[in-house]
ROSE-4610 file (N, C-alpha, C; in Angstrom, 1 decimal, always signed):
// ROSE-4610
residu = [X/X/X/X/X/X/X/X/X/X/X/X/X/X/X/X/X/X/X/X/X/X/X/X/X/X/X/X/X/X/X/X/X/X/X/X/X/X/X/X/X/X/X/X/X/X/X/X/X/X/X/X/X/X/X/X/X/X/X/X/X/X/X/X/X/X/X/X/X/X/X/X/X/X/X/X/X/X/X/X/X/X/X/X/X/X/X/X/X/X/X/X/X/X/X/X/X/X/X/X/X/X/X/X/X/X/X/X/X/X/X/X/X/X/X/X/X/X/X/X/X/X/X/X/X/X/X/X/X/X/X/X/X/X/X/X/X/X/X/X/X/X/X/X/X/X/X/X/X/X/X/X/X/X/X/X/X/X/X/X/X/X/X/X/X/X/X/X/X/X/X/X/X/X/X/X/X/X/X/X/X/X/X/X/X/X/X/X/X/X/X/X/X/X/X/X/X/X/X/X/X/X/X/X/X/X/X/X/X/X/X/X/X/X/X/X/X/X/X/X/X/X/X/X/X/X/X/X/X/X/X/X/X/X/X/X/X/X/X/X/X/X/X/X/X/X/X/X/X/X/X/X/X/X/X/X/X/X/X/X/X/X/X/X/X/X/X/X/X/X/X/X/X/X/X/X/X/X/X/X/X/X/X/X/X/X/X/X/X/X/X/X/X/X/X/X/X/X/X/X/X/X/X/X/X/X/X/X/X/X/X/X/X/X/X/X/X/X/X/X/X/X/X/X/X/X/X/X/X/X/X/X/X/X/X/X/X/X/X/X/X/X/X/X/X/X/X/X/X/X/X/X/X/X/X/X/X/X/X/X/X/X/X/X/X/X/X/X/X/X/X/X]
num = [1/1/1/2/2/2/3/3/3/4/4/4/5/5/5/6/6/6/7/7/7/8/8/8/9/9/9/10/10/10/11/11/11/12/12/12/13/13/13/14/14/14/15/15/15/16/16/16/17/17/17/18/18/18/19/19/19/20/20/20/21/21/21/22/22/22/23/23/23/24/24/24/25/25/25/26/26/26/27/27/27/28/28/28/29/29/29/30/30/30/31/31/31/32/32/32/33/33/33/34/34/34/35/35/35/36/36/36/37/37/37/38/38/38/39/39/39/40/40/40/41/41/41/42/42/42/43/43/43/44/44/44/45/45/45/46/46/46/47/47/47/48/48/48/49/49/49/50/50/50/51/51/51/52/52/52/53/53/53/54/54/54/55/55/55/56/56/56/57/57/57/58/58/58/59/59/59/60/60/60/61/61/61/62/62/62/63/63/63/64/64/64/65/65/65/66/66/66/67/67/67/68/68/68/69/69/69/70/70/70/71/71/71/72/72/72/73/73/73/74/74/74/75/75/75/76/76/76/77/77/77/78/78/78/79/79/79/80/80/80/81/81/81/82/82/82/83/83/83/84/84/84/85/85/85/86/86/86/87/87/87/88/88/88/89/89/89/90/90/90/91/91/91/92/92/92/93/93/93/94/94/94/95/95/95/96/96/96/97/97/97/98/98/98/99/99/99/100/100/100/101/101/101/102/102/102/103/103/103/104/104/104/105/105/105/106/106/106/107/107/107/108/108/108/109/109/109/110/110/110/111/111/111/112/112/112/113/113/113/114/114/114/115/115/115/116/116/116/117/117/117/118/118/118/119/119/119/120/120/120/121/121/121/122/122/122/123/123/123/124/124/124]
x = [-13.4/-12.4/-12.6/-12.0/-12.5/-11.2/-11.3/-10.5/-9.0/-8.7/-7.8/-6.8/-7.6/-7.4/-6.4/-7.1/-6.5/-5.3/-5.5/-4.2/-3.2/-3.6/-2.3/-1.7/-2.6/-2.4/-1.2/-1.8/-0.9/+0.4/+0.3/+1.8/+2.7/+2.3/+2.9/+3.2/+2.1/+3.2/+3.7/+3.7/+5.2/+6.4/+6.1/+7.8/+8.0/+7.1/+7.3/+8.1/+7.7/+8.3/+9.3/+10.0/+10.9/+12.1/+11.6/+12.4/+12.9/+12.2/+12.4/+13.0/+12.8/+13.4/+15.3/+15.0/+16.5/+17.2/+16.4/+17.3/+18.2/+17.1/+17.2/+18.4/+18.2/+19.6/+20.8/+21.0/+21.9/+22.8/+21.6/+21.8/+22.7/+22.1/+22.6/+23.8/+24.1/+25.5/+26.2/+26.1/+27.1/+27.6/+26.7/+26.8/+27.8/+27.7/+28.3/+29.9/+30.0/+31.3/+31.8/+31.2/+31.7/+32.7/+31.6/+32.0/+33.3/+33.4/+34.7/+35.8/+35.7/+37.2/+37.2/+36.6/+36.5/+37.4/+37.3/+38.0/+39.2/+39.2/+40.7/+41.4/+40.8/+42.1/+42.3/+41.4/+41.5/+41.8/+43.1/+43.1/+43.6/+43.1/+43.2/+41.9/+42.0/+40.7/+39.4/+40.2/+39.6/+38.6/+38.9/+38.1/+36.8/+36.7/+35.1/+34.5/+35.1/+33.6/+33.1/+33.7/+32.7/+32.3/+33.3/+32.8/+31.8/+31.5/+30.4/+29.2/+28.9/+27.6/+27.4/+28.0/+27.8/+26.6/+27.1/+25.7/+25.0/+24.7/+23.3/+22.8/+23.8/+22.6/+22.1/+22.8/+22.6/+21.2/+21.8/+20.4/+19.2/+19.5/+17.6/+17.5/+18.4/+18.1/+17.0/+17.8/+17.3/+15.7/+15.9/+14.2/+13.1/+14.0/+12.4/+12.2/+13.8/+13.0/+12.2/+12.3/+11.6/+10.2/+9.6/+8.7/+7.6/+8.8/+7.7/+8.0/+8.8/+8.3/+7.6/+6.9/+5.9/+4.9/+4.5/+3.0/+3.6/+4.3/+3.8/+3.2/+3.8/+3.3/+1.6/+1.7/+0.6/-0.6/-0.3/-1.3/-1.5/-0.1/-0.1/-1.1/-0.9/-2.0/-3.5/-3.8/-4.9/-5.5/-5.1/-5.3/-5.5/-4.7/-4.9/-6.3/-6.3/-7.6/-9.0/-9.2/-9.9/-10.2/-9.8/-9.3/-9.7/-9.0/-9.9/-10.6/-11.6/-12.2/-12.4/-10.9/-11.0/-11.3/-11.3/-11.9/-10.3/-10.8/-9.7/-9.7/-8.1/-8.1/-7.9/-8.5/-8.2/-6.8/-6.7/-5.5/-4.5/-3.6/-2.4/-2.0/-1.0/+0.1/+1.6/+2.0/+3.0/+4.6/+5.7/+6.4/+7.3/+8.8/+9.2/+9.9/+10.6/+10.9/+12.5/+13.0/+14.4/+15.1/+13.9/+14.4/+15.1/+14.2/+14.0/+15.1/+15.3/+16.7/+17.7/+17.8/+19.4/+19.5/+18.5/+18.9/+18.9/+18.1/+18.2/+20.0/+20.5/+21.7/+22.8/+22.7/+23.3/+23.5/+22.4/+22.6/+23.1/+22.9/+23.6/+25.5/+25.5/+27.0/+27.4/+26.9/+27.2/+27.4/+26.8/+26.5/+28.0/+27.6/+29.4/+30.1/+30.7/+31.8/+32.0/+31.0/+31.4/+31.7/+30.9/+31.6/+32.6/+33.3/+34.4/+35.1/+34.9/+36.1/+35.8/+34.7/+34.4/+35.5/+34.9/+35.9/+37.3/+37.8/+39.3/+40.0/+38.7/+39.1/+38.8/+38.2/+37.8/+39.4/+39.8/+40.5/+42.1/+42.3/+43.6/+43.8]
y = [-20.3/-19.8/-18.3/-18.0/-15.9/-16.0/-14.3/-13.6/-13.8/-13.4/-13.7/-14.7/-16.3/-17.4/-17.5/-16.8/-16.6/-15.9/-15.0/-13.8/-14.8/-15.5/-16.4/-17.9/-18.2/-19.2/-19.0/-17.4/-17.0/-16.9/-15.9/-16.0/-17.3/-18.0/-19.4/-19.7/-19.7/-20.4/-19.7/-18.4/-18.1/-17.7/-17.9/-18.2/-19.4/-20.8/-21.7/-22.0/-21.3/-21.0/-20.4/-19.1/-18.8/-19.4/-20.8/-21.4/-22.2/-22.8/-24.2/-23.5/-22.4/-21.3/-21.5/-20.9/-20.5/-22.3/-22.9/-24.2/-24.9/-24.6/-25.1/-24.1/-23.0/-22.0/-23.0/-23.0/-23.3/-24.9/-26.1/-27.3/-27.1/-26.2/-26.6/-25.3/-24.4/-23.8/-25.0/-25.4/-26.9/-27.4/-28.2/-29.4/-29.2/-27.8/-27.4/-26.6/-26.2/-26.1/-27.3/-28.2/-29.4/-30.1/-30.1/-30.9/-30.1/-28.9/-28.5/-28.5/-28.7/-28.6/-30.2/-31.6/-32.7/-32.5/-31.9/-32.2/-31.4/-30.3/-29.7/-30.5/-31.3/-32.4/-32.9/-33.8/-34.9/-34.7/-34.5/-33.9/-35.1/-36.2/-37.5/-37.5/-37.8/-37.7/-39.3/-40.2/-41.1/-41.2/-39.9/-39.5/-38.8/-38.4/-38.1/-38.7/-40.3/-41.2/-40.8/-40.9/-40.7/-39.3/-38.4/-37.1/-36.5/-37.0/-36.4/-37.1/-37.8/-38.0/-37.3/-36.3/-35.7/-34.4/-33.7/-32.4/-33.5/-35.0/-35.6/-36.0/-36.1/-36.4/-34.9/-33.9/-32.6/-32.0/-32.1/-31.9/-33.1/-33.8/-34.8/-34.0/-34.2/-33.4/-31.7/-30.9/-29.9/-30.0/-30.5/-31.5/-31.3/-32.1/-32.5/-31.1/-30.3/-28.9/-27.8/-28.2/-27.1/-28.1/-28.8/-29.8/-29.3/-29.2/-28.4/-27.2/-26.1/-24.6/-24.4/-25.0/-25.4/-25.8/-26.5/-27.3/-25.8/-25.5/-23.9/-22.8/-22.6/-21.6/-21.8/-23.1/-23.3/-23.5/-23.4/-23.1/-21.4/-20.8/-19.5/-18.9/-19.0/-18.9/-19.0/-20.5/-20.7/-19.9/-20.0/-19.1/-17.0/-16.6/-15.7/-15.3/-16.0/-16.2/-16.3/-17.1/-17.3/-16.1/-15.1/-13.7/-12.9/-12.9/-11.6/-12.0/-13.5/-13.6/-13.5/-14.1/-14.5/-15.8/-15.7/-17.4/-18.0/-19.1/-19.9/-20.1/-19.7/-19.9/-20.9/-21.3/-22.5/-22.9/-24.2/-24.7/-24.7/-24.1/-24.0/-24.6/-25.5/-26.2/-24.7/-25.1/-24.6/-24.6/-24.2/-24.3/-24.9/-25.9/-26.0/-24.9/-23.8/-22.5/-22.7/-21.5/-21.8/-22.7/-22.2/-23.3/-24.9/-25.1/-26.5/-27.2/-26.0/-26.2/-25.9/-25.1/-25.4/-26.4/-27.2/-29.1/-29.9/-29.8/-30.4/-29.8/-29.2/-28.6/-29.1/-29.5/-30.1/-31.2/-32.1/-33.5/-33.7/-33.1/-33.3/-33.6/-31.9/-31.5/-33.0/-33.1/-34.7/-35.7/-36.2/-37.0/-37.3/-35.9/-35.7/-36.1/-35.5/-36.0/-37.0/-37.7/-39.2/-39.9/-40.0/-40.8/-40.5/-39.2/-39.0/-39.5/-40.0/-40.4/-41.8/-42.4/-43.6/-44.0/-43.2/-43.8/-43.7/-43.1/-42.7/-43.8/-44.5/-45.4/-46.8/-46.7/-48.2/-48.2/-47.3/-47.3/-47.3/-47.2/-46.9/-49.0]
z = [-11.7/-10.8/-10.7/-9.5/-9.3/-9.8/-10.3/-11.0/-9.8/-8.1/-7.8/-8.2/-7.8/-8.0/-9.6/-10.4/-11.9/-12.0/-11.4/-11.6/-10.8/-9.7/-8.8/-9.9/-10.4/-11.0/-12.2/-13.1/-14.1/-13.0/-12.6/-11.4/-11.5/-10.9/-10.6/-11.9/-12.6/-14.5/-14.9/-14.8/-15.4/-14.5/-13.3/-12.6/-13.2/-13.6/-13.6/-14.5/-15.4/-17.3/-17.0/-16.3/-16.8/-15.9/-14.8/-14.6/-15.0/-16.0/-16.9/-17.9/-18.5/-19.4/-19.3/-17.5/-17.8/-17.5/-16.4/-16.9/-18.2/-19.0/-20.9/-20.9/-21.1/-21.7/-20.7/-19.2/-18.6/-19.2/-19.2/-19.7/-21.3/-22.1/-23.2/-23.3/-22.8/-22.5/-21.6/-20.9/-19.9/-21.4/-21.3/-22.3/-23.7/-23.9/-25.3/-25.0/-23.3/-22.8/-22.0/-21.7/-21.2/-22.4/-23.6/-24.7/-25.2/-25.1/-25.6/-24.7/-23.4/-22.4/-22.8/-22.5/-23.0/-23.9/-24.9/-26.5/-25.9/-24.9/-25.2/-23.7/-22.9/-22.3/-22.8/-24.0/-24.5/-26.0/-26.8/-27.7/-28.8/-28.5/-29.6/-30.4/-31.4/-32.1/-31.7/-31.4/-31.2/-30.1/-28.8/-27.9/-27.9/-29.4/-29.7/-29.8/-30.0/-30.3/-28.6/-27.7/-26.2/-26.3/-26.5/-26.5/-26.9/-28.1/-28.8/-28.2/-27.4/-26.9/-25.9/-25.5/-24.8/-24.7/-26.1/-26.3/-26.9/-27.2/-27.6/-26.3/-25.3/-23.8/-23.1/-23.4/-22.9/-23.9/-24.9/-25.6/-25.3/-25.0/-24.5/-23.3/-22.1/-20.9/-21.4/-22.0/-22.6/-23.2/-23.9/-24.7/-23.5/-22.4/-21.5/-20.4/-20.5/-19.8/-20.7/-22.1/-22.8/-23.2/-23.0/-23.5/-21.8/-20.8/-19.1/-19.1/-20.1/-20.2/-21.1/-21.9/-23.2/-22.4/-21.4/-20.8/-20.1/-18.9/-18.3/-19.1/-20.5/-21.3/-21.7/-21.8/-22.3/-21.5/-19.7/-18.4/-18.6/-18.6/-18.5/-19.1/-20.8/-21.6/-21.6/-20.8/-20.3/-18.9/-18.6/-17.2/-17.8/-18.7/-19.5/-20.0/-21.1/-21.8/-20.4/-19.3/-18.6/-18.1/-17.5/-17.3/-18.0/-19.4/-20.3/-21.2/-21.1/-21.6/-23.5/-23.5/-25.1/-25.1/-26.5/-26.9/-27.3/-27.5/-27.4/-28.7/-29.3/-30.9/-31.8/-32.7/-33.9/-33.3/-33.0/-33.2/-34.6/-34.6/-36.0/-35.8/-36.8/-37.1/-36.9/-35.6/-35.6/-36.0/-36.2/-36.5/-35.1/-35.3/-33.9/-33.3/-33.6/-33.4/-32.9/-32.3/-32.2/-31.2/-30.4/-29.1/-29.6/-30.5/-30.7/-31.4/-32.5/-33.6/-33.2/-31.8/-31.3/-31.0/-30.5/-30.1/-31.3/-32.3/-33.0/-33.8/-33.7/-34.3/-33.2/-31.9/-31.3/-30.7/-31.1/-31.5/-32.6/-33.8/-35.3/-34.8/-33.7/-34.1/-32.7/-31.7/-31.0/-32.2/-33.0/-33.8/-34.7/-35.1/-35.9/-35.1/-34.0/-33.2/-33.1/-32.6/-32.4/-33.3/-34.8/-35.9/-36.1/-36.1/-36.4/-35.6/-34.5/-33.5/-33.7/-34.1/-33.7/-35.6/-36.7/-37.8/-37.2/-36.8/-36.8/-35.6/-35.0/-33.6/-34.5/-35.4/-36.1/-37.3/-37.5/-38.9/-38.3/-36.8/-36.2/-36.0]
């Protein structure tokens, strides 16, 4: 590829990334104010068993937009390297980083909710 063709390509992946970027922030802000007006109409405890699946579908939605700003970063990168002619480095075992552990921290906190509503709906 010529050098233009590269520089247009980086272009496009990272509008592409920082659109799937801000999506993810947007989905998992919704999801985590949805879940709380939910709980403050709905102020019976036994309405968390539904409630709380709420940030665990917000967070999968979330999942699959950082899973396509992750393949964009990872065009971006490539298209980079092609450019300034670095080499392409040893693959590392990475960490999942923060992105990842807010979802994983709000499926947990979905999870909670629900049992808690689902014991308190089983024990009434």
């Amino acid at each position: 590829m010529d050098r233009d063709a590269l520089l247009i390509r980086y272009r496009v992946m990272s509008d592409i990334r920082l659109h799937f970027s801000r999506l993810y922030f947007a989905v998992v802000a919704f999801s985590i104010l949805l879940t709380a007006a939910l709980w403050a109409l709905f102020p019976v405890v036994e309405a968390l068993a539904l409630i709380g699946w709420v940030p665990v579908a917000g967070a999968f939605v979330a999942h699959r937009l950082l899973l396509r700003e992750r393949s964009a970063f990872a065009a971006m990168t490539a298209a980079w390297r092609a450019l300034s002619g670095e080499a392409e480095p040893a693959r590392a075992r990475s960490a999942p980083g923060a992105m990842a552990l807010v979802l994983v921290g709000e499926v947990l906190a979905g999870l909670v909710l629900a049992g808690i509503g689902a014991i308190n709906w089983l024990a009434a």
